[in-house]
ROVO-91029 format. One record per residue (C-alpha): residue number from 1; residue in three letters; x, y, z. Coordinates in nm, 2 decimals. Layout:
<padrens>
  seq  type       X       Y       Z
  NUM   ALA       X       Y       Z
...
</padrens>
This chain:
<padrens>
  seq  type       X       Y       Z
    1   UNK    0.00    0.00    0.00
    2   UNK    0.16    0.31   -0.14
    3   UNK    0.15    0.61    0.16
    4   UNK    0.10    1.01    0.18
    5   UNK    0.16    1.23    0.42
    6   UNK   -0.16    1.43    0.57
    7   UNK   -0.14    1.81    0.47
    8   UNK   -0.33    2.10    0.57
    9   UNK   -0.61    2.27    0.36
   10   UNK   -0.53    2.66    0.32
   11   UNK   -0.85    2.74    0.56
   12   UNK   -0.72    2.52    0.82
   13   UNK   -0.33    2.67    0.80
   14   UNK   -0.29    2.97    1.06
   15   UNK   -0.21    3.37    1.01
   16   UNK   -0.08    3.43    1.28
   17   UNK    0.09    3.81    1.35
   18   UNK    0.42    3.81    1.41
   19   UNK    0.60    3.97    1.68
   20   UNK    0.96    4.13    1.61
   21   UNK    1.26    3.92    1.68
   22   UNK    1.46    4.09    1.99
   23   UNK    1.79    4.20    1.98
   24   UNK    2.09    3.98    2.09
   25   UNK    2.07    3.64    2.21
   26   UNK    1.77    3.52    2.39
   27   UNK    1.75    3.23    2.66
   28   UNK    1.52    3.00    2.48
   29   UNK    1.38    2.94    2.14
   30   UNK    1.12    2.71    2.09
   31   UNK    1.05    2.52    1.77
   32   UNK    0.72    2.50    1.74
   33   UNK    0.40    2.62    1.87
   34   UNK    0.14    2.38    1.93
   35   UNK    0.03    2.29    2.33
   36   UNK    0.38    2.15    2.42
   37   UNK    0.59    2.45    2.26
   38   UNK    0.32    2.67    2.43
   39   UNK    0.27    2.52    2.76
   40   UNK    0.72    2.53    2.76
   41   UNK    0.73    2.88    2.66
   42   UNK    0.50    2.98    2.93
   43   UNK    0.69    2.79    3.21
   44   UNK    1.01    3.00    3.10
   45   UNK    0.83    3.32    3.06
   46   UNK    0.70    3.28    3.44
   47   UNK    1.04    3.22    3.55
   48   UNK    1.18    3.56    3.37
   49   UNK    1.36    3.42    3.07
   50   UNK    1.35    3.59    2.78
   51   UNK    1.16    3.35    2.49
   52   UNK    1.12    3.29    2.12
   53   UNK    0.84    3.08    1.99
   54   UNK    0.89    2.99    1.63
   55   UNK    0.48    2.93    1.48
   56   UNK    0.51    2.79    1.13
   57   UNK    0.13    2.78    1.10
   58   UNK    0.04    2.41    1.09
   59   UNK   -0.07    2.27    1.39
   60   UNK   -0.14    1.87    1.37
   61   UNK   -0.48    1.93    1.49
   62   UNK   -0.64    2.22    1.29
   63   UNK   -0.90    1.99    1.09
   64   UNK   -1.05    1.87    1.40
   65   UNK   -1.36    2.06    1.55
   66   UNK   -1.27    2.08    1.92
   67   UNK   -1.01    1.93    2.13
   68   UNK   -1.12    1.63    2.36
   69   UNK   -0.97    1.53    2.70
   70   UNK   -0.82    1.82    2.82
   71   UNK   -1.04    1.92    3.15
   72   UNK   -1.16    2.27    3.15
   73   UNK   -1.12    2.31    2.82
   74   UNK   -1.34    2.04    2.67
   75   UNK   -1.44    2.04    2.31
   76   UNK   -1.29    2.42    2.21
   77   UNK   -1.16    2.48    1.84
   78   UNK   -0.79    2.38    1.86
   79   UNK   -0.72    2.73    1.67
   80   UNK   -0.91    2.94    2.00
   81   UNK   -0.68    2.73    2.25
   82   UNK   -0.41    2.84    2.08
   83   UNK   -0.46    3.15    2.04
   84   UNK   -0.55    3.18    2.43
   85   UNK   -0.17    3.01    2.48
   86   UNK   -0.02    3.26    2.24
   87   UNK   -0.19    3.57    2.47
   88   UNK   -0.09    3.39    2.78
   89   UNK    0.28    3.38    2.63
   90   UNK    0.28    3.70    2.52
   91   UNK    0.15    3.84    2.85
   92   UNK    0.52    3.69    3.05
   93   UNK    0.72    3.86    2.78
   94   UNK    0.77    3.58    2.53
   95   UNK    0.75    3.63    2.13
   96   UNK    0.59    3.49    1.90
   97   UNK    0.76    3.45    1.51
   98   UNK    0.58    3.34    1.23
   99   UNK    0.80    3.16    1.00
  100   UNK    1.00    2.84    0.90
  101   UNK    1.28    2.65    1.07
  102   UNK    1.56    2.64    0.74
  103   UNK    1.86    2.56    1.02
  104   UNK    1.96    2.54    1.36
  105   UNK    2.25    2.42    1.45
  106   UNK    2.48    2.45    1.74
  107   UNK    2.75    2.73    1.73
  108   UNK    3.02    2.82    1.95
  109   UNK    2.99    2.88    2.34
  110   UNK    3.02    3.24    2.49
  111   UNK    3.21    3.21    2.81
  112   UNK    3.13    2.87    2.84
  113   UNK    2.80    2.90    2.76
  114   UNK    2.62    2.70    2.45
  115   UNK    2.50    2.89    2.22
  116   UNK    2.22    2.81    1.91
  117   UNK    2.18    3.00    1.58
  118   UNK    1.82    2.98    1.42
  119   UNK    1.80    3.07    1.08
  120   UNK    1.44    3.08    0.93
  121   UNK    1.34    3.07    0.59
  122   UNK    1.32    3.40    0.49
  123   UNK    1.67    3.48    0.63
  124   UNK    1.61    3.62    0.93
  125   UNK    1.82    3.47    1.23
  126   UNK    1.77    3.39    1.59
  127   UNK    2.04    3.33    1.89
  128   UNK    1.97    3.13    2.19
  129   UNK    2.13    2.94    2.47
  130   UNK    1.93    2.68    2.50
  131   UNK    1.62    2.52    2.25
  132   UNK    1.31    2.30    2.31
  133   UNK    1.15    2.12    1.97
  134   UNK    0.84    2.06    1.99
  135   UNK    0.73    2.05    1.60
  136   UNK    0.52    1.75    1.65
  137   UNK    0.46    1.45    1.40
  138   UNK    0.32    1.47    1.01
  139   UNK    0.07    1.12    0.95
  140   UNK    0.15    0.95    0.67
  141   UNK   -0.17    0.79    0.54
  142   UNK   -0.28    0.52    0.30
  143   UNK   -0.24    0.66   -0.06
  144   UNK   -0.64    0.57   -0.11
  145   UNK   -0.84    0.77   -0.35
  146   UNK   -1.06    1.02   -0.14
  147   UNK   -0.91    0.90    0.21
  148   UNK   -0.71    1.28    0.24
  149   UNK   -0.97    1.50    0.17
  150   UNK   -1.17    1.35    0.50
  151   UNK   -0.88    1.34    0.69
  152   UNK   -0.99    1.50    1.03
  153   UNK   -1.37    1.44    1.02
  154   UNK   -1.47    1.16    0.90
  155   UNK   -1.12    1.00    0.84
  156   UNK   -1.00    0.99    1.22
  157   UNK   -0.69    0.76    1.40
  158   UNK   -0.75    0.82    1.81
  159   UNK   -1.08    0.70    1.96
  160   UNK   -1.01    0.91    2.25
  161   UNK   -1.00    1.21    2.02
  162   UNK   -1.30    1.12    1.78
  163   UNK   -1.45    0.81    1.94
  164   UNK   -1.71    0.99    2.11
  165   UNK   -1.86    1.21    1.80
  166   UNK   -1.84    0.91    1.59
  167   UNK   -2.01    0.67    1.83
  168   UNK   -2.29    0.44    1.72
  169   UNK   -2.22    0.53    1.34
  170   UNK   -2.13    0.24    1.09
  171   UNK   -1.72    0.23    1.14
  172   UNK   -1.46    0.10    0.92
  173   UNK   -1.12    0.05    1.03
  174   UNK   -0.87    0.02    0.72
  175   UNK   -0.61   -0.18    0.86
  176   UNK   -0.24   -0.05    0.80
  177   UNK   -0.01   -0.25    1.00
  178   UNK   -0.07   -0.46    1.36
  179   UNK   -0.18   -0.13    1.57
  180   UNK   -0.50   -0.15    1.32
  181   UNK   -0.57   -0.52    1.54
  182   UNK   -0.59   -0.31    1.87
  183   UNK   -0.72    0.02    1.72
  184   UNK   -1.03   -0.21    1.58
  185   UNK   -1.12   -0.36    1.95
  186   UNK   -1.10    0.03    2.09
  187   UNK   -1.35    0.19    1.84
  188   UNK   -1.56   -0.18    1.90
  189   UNK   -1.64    0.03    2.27
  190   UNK   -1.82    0.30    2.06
  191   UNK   -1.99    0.12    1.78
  192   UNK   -2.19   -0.23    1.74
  193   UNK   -2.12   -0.16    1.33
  194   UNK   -1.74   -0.21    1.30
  195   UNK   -1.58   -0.37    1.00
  196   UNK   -1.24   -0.44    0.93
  197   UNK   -1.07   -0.38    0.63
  198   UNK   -0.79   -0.62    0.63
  199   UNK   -0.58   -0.60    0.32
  200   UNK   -0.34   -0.41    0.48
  201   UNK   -0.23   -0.71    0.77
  202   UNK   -0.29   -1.02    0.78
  203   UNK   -0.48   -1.16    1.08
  204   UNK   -0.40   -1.49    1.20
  205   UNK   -0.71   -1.72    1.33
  206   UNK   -0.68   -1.61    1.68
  207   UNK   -0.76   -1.24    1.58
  208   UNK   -1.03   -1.35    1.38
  209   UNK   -1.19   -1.56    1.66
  210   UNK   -1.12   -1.25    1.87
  211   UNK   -1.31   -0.98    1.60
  212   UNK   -1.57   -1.23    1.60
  213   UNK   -1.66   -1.30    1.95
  214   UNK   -1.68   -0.89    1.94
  215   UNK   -1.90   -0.88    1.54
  216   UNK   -1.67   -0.73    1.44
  217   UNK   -1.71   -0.81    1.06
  218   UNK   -1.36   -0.87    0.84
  219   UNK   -1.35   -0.81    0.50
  220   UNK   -1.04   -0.87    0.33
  221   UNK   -1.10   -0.69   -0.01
  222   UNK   -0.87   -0.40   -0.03
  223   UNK   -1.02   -0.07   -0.03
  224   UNK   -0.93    0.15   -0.31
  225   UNK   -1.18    0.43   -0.30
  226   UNK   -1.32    0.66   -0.02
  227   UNK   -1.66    0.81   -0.14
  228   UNK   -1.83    1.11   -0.04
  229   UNK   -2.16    1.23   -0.05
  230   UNK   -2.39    1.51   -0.18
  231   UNK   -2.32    1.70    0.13
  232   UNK   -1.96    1.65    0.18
  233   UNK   -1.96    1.39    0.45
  234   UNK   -1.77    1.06    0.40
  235   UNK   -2.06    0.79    0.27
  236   UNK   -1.85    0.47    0.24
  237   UNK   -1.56    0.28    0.09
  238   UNK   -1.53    0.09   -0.24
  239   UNK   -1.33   -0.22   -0.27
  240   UNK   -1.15   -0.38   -0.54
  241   UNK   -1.42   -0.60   -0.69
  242   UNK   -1.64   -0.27   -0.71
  243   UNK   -1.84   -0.33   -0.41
  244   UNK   -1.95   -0.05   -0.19
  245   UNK   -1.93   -0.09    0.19
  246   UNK   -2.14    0.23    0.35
  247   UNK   -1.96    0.39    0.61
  248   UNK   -2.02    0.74    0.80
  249   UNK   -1.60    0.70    0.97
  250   UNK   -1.33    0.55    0.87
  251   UNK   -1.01    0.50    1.12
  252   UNK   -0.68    0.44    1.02
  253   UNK   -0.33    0.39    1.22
  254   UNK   -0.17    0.67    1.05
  255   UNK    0.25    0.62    1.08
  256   UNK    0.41    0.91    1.25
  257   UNK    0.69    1.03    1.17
  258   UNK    0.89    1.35    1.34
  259   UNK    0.85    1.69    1.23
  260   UNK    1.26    1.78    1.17
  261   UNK    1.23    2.01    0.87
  262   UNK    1.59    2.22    0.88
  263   UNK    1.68    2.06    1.23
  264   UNK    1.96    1.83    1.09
  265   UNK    2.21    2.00    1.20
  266   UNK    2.14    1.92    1.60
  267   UNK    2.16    1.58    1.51
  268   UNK    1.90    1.45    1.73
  269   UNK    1.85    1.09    1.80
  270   UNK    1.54    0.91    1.63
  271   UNK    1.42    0.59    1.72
  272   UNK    1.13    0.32    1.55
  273   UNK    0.86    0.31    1.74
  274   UNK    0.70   -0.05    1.80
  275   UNK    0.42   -0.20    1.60
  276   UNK    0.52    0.02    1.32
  277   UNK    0.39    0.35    1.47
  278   UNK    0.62    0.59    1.30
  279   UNK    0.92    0.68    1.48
  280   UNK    1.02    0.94    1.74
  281   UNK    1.30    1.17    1.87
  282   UNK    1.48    1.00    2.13
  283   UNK    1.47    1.22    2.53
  284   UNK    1.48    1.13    2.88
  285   UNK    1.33    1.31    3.19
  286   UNK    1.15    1.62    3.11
  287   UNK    1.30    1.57    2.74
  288   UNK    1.62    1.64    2.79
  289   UNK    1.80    1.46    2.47
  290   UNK    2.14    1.33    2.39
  291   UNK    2.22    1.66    2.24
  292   UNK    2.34    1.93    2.51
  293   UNK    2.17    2.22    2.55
  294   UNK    1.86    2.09    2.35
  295   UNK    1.50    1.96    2.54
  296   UNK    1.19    1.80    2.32
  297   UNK    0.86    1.76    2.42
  298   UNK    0.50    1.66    2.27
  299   UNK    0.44    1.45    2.01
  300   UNK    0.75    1.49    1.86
  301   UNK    0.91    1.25    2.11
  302   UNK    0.56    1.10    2.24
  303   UNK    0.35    1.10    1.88
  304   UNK    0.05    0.90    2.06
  305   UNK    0.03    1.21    2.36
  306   UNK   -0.29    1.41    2.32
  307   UNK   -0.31    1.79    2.35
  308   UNK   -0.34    1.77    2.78
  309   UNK    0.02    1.54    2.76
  310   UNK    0.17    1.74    2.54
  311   UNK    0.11    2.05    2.75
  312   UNK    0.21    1.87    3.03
  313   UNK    0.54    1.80    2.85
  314   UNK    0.62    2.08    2.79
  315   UNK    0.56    2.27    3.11
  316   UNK    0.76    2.01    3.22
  317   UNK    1.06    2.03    2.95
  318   UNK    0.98    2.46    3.03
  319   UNK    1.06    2.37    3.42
  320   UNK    1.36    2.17    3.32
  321   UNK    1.53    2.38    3.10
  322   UNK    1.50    2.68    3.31
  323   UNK    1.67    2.45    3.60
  324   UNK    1.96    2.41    3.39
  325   UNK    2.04    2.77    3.25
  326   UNK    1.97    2.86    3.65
  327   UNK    2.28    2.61    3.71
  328   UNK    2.49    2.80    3.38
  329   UNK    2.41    3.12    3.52
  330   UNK    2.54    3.06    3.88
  331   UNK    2.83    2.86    3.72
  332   UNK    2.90    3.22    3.58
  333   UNK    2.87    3.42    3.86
  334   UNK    3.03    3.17    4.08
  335   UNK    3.37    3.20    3.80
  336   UNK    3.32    3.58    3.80
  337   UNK    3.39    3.65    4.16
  338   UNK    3.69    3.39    4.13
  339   UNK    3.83    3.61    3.89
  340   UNK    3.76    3.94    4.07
</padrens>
């Protein structure tokens, strides 16, 4: 099954206004400025550093409708919570830059300091000492006729994102690899119509007895079209041998893969993920990675994380990072008055 990689429509892309870049070199830029770049920045604008979030305009989440599991915040238009997180930046200090990553690389220290150059795509540069990525994942999806265009609505991957507003709808599941086996038993919870589309894995006759003590139905036809109806909404699937399966969702394990457009030159680690998720920047605690001087957070090192983990980690990777240019910044002090 040939793949592609989700894309945003121009409607769902962001305009964001962007802020002036500051003079000199700042403490932190952040890469990226979804709920973990956010949640970071804001954590280092409370403790008084000085901050540079880098918004390219695509946030994973801008087809959905509303943003689910997040208490207090339940169902809201990812594009209004993130706006709300921009203000609350902007309101410690921090910056906001609209623009693309081109480079970032590692330069050298200032009085033993590390030191970051950020070079965005329409030449303009930025200098930091420390950095936090948090540029998230792209999907790739199944390279099926109409699948794309649905992507978001009635095209979804996370039951704990869509399950609910899809429940008790006829559900497909287009199987992609072996997360499809435990993705089909989860979206089972919110539907008594689920079938299987299985040309993508094969199932072995313990999985089928498992689908079928649940009805769930298996066909094993591959799926080549997605169709839509009069109104827009997704209206089935049709299979190879021109048969037409009705279906108001579809889900689909979408491979992740890390967002590291023009962040080569850190060299961060990238591991596979397991059951052929996609694959993911390698971190520790509070994403600190191999690479000194350089923290990750959200899905870019956690792709499954919804939008409440993701702000989590990055509050937490905000916390952490702050820690450590506290430590720098008392090394320097401590080295000045040896020198006096």
């Amino acid at each position: 099954m040939t793949t592609t990689t989700a894309s945003l429509a121009p409607q769902d892309r962001l305009d964001v206004p962007s802020d002036a870049l500051p003079d000199g070199t700042v403490d932190v830029v952040v890469i990226g400025c979804g709920a973990a770049g956010l949640n970071g920045a804001l954590m280092l604008g409370r403790s008084r550093r000085s901050v540079v979030v880098v918004d390219g305009g695509a946030p994973r989440n801008a087809p959905a409708d509303g943003v689910h599991g997040l208490l207090g915040r339940e169902g809201m238009p990812p594009a209004e919570l993130l706006a709300l997180g921009r203000a609350e930046v902007r309101g410690y200090g921090g910056r906001i830059v609209t623009g693309q990553v081109a480079a970032a690389s590692p330069v050298a220290p200032v009085d033993g300091d590390l030191r970051f150059t950020v070079t965005l795509a329409d030449g303009r540069t930025i200098t930091s000492r420390r950095l936090l990525v948090a540029t998230g994942v792209r999907d790739v999806l199944p390279d099926v006729v109409g699948l794309a265009a649905h992507w978001g609505h009635g095209i979804v991957h996370c039951p704990y994102c869509h399950g609910w507003e899809v429940r008790d709808q006829p559900i497909g599941v287009l199987a992609t690899g072996p997360a499809s086996v435990h993705q089909a038993l989860l979206f089972r919870q919110l539907t008594e119509d689920l079938v299987v589309f299985a040309a993508g894995v094969t199932l072995d006759e313990q999985t089928r007895a498992r689908f079928a003590a649940r009805d769930i139905r298996v066909v094993d036809e591959s799926v080549v079209e997605v169709l839509t109806g009069e109104d827009g909404a997704l209206t089935g699937v049709r299979l190879a041998d021109g048969q037409v399966v009705a279906r108001r969702a579809v889900a689909v394990a979408t491979t992740m893969q890390p967002r590291l457009d023009g962040l080569d030159g850190l060299g961060l680690p990238v591991e596979d993920l397991p059951m052929g998720y996609g694959r993911r920047v390698v971190s520790g605690m509070a994403g600190v990675t191999g690479v000194p001087g350089v923290w990750v957070a959200g899905n870019v090192t956690d792709p499954t994380a919804q939008v409440g983990a993701a702000a989590a980690a990055g509050a937490m990777a905000g916390a952490n990072l702050n820690a450590d240019l506290v430590t720098a910044d008392t090394d320097a002090a401590v080295a000045r008055t040896a020198a006096a």
